[in-house]
MOPAC internal coordinates of N, CA, C and O (Angstrom, degrees):
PM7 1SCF
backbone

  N    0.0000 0     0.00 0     0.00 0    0    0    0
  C    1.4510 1     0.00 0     0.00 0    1    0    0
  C    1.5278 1   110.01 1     0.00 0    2    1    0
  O    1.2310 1   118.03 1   125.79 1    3    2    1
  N    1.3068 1   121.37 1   -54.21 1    3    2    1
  C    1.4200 1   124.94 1   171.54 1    5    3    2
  C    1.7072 1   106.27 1   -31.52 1    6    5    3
  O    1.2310 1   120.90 1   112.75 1    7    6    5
  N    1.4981 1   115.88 1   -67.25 1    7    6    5
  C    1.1476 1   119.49 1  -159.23 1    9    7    6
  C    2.0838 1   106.87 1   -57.30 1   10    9    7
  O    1.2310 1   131.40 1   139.64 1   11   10    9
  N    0.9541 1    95.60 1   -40.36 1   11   10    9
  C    1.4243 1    90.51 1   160.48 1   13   11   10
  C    1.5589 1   132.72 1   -56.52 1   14   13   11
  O    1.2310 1   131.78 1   150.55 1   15   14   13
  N    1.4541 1    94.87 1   -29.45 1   15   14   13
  C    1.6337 1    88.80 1   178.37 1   17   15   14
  C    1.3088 1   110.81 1   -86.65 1   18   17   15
  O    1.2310 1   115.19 1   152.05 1   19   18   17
  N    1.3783 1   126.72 1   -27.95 1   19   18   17
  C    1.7760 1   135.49 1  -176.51 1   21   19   18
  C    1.6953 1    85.85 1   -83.15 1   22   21   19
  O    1.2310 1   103.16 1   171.72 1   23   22   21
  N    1.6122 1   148.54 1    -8.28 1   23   22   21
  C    1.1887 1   104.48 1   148.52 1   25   23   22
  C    1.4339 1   103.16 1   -93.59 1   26   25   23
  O    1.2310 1    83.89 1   163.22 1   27   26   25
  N    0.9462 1   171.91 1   -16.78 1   27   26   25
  C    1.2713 1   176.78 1  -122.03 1   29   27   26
  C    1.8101 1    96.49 1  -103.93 1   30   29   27
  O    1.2310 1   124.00 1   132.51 1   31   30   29
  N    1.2592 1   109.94 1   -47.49 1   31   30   29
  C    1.2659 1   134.07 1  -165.87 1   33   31   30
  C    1.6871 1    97.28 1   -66.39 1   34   33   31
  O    1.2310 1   131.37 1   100.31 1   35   34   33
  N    1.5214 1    95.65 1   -79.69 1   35   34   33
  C    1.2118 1   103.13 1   168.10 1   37   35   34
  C    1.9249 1   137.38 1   -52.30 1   38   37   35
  O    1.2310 1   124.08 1  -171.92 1   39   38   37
  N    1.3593 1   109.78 1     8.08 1   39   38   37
  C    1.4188 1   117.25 1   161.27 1   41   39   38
  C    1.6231 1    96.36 1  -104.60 1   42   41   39
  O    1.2310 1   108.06 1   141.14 1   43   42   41
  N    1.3180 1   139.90 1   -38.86 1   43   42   41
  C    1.6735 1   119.51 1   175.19 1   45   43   42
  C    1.4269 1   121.18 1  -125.03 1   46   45   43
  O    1.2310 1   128.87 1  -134.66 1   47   46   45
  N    1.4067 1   100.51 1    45.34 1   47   46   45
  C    1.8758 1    96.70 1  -169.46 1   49   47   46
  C    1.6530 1   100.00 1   -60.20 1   50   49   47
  O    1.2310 1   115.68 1   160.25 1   51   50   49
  N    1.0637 1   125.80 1   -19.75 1   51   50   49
  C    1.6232 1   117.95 1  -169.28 1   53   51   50
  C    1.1579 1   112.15 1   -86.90 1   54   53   51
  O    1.2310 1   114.93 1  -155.08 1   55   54   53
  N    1.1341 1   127.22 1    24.92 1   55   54   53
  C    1.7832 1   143.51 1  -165.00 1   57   55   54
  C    1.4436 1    95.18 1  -124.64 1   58   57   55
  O    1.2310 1   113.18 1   159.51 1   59   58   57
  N    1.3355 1   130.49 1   -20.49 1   59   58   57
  C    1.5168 1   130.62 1   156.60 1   61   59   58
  C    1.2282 1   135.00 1   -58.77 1   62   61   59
  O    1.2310 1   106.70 1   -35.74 1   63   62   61
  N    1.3129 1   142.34 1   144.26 1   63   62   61
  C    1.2689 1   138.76 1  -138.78 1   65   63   62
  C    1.6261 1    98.57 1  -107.68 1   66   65   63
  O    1.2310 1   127.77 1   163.66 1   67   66   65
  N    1.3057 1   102.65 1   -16.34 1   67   66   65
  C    1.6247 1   117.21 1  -173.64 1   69   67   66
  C    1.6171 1   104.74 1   -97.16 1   70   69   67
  O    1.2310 1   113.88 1   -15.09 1   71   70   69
  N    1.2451 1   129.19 1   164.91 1   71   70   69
  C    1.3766 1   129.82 1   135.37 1   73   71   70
  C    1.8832 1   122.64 1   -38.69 1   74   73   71
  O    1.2310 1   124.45 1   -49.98 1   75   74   73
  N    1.2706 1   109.06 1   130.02 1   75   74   73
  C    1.1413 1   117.76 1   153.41 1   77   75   74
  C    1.4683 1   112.69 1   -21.54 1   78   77   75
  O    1.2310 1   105.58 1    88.86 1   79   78   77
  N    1.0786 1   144.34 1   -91.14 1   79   78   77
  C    1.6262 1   134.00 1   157.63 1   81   79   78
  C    1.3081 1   137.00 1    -2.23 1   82   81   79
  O    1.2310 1   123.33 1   126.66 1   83   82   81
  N    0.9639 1   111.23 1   -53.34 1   83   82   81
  C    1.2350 1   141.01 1   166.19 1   85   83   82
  C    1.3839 1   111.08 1   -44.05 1   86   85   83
  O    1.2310 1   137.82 1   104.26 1   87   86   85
  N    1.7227 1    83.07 1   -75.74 1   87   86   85
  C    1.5922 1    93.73 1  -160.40 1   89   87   86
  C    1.8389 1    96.57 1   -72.18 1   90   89   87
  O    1.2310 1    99.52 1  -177.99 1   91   90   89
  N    0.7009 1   154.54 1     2.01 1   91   90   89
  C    1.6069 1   163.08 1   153.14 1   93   91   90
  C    1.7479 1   112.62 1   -48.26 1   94   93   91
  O    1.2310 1   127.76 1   117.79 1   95   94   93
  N    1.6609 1   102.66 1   -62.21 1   95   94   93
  C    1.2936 1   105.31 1   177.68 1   97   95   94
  C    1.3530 1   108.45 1   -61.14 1   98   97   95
  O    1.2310 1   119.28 1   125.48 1   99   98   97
  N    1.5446 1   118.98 1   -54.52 1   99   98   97
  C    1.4348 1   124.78 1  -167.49 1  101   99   98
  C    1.3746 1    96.96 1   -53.21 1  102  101   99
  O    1.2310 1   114.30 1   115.36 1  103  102  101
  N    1.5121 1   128.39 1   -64.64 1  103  102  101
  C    1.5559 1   122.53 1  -165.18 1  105  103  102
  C    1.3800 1   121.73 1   -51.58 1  106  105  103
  O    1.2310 1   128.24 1   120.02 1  107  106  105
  N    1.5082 1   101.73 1   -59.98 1  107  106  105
  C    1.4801 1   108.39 1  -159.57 1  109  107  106
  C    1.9256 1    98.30 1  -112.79 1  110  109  107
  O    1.2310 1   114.20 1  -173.04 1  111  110  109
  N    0.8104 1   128.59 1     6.96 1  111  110  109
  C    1.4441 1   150.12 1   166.72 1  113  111  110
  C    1.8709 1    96.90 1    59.17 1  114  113  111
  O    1.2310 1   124.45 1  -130.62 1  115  114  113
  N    0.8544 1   109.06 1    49.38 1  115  114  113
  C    1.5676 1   124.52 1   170.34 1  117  115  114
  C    1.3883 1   111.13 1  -122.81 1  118  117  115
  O    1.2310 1   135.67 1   -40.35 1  119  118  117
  N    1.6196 1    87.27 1   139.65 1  119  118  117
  C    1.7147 1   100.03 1   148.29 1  121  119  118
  C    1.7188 1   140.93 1   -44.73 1  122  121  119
  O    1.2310 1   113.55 1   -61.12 1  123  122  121
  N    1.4493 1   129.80 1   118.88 1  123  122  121
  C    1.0726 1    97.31 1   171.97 1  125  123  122
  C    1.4914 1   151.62 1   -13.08 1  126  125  123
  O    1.2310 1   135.96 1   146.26 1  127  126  125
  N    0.9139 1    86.71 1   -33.74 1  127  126  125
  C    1.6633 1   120.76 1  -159.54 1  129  127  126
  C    1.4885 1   118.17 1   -69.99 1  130  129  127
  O    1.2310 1   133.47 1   134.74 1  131  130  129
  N    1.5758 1    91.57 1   -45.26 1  131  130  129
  C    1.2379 1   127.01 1  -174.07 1  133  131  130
  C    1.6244 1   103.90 1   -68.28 1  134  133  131
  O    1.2310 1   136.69 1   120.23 1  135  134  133
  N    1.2766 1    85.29 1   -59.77 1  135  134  133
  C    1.5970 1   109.34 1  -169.88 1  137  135  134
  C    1.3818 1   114.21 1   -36.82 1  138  137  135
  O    1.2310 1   125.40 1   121.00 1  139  138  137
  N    1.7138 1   107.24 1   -59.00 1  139  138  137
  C    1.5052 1   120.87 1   173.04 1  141  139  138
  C    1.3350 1   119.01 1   -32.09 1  142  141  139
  O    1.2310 1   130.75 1   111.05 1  143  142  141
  N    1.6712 1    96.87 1   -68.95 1  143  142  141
  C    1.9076 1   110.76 1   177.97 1  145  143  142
  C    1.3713 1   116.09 1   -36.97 1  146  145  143
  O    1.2310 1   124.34 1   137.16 1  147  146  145
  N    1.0390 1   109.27 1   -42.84 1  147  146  145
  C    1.4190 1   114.84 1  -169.61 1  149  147  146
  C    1.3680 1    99.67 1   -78.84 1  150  149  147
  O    1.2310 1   102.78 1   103.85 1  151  150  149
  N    0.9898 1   149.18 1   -76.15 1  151  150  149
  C    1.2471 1   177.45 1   140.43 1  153  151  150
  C    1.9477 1    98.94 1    14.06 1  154  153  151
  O    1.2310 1   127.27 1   134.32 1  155  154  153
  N    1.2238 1   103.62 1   -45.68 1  155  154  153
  C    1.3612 1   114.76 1  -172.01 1  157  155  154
  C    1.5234 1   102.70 1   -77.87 1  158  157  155
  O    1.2310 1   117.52 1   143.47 1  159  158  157
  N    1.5592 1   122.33 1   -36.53 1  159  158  157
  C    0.9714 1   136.95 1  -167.10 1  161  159  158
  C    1.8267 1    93.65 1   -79.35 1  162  161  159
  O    1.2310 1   114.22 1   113.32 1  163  162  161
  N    1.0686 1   128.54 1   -66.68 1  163  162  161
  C    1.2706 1   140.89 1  -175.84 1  165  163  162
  C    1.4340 1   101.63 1   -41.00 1  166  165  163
  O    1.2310 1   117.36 1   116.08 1  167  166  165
  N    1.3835 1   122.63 1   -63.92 1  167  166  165
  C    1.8047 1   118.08 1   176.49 1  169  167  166
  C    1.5681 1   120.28 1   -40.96 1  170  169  167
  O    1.2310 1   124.15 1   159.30 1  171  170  169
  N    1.2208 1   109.65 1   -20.70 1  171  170  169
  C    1.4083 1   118.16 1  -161.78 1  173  171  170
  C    1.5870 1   104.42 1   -75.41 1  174  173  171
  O    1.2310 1   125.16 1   140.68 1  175  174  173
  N    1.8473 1   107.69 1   -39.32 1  175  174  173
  C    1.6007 1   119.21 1   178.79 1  177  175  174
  C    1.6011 1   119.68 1   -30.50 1  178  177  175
  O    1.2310 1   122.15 1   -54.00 1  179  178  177
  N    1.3329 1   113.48 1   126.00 1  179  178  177
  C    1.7369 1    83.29 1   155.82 1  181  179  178
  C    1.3777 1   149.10 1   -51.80 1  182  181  179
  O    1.2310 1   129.21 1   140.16 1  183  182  181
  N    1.6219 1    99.85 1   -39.84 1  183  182  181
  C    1.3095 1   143.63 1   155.98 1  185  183  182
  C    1.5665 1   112.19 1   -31.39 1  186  185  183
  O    1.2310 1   124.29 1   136.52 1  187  186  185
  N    1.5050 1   109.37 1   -43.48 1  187  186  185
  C    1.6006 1    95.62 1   170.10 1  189  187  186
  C    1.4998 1   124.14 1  -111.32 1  190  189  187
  O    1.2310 1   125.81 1  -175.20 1  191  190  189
  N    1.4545 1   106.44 1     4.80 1  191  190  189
  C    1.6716 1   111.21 1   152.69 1  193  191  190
  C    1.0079 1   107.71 1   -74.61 1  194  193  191
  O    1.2310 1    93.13 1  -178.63 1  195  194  193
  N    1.7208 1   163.66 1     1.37 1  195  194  193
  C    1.5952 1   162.04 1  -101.19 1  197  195  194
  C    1.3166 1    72.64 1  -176.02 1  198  197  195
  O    1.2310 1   114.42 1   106.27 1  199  198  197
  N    1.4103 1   128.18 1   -73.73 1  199  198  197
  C    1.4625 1   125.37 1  -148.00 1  201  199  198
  C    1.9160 1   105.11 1   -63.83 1  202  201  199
  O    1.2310 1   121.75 1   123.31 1  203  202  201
  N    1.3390 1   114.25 1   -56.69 1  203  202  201
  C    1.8881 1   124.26 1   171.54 1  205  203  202
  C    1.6097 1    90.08 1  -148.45 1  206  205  203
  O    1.2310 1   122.80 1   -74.48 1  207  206  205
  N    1.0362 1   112.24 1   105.52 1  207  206  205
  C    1.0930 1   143.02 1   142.47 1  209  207  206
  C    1.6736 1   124.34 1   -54.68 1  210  209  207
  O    1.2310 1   116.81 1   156.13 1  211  210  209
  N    1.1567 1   123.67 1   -23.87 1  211  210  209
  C    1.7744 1   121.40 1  -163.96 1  213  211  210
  C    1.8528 1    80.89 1  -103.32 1  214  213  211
  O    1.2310 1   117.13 1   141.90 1  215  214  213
  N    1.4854 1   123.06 1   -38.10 1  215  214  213
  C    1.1706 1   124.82 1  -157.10 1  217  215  214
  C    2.0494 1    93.94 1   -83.44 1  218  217  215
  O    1.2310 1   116.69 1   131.46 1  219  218  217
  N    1.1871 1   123.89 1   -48.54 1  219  218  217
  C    1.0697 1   131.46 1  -176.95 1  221  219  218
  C    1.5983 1   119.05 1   -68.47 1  222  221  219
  O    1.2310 1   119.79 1   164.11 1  223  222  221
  N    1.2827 1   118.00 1   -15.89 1  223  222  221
  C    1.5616 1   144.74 1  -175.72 1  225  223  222
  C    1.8553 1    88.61 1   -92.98 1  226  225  223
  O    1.2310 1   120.86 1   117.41 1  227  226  225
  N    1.3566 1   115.96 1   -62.59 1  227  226  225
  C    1.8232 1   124.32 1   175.86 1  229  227  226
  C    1.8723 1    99.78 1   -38.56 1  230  229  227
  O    1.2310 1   129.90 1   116.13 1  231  230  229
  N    1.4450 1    98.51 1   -63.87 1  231  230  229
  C    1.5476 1    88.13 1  -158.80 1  233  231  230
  C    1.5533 1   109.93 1   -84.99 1  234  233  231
  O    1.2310 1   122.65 1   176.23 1  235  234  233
  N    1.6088 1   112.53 1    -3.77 1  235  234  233
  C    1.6070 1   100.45 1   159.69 1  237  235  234
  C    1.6663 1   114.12 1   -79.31 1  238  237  235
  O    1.2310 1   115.81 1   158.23 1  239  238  237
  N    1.3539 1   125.56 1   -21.77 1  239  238  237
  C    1.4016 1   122.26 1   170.70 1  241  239  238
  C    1.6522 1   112.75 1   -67.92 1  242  241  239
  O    1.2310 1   120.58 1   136.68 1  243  242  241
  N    1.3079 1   116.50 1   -43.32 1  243  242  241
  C    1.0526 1   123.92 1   169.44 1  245  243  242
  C    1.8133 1   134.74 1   -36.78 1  246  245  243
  O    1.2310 1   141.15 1   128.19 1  247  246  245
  N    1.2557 1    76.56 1   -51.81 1  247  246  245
  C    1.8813 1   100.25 1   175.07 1  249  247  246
  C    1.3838 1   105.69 1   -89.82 1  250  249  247
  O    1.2310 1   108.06 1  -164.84 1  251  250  249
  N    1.0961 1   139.90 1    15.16 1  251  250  249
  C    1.3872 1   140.86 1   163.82 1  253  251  250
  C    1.4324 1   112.37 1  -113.48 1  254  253  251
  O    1.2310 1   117.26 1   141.83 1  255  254  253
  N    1.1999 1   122.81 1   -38.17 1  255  254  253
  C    1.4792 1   127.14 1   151.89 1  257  255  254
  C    1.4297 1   132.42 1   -57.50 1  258  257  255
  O    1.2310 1   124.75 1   149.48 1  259  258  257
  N    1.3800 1   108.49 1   -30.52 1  259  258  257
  C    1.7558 1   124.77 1   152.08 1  261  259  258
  C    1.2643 1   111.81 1   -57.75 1  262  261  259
  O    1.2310 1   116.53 1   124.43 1  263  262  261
  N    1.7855 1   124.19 1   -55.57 1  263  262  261
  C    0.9766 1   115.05 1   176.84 1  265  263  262
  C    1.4722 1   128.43 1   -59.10 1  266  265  263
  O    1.2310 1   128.55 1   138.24 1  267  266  265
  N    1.1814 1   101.13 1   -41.76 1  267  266  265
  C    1.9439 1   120.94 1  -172.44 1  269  267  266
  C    1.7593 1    86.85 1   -45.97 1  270  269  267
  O    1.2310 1   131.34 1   110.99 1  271  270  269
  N    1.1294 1    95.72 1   -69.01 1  271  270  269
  C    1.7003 1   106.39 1  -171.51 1  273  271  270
  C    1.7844 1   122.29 1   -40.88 1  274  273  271
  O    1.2310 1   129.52 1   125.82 1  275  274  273
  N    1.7575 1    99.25 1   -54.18 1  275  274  273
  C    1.4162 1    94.27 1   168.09 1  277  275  274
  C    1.5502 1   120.04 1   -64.76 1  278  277  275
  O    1.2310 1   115.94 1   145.34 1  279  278  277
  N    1.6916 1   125.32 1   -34.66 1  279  278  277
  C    1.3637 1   116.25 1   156.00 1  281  279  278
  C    1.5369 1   136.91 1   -48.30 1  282  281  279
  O    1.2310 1   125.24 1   152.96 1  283  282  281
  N    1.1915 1   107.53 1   -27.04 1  283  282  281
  C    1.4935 1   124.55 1   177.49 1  285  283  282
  C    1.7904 1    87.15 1   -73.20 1  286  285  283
  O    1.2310 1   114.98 1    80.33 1  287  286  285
  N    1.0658 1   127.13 1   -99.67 1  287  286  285
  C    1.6844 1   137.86 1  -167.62 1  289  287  286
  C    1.7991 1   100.92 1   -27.85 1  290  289  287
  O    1.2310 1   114.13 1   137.56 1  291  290  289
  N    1.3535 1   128.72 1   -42.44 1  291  290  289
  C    1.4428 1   115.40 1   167.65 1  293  291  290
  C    1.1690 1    99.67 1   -48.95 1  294  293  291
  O    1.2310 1   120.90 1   102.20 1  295  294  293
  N    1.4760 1   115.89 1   -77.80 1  295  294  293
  C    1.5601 1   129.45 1  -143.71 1  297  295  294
  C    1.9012 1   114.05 1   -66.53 1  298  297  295
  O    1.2310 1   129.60 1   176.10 1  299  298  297
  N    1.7814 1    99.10 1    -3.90 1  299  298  297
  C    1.7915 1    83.31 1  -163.15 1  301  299  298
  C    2.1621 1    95.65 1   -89.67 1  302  301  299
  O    1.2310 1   138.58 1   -44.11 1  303  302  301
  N    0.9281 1    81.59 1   135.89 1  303  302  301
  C    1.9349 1    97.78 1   175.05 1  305  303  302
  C    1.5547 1    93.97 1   -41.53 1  306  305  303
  O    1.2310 1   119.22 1   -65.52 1  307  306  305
  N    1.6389 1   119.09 1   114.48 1  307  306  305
  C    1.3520 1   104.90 1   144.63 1  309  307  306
  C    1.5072 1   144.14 1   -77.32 1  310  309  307
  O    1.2310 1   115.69 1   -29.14 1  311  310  309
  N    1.5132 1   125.79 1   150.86 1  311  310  309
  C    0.8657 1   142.99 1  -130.01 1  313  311  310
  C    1.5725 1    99.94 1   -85.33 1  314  313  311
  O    1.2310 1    95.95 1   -46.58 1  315  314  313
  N    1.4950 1   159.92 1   133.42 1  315  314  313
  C    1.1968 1   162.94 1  -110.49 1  317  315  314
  C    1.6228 1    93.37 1  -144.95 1  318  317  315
  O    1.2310 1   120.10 1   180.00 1  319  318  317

C-alpha cells in the first residue's frame, strides 16, 4: 500500500504547499534519502509499470539522467 502512495506522491508532489522535503518527512516520515532507495527500488516492480506506466517510465529516465550526470562529475579531470 505504501508503495502506491510514494507513487501517487510522485505523480503531484508539486501540488504541496511545502517543499518536496518536507513534504517527504511529513508524508512518509523518511529521509530524503530514504525515500529515493525505496522509491528506486519500487519503479523497478512490474506491478508498478501496470499500475502508471508513463509516470514509472518518467522516473526510470529520470534516475538515469541523475546518474549519467553524477558519472560525468566523478569522471571529468579537475581543473589545476
Amino acid at each position: 500500500v505504501r508503495h502506491r502512495e510514494m507513487l501517487a506522491f510522485e505523480a503531484q508532489w508539486w501540488r504541496h504547499a511545502t517543499d518536496r522535503e518536507t513534504a517527504i518527512r511529513q508524508l512518509f516520515g523518511l529521509t530524503p534519502q530514504r525515500y529515493q532507495q525505496i522509491l528506486n527500488v519500487i519503479i523497478e516492480w512490474p506491478s508498478a509499470l501496470r499500475a502508471d506506466p508513463m509516470l514509472v517510465r518518467r522516473l526510470r529516465r529520470q534516475r538515469r539522467a541523475d546518474r549519467a550526470g553524477a558519472d560525468e562529475r566523478i569522471l571529468r579531470p579537475q581543473s589545476s
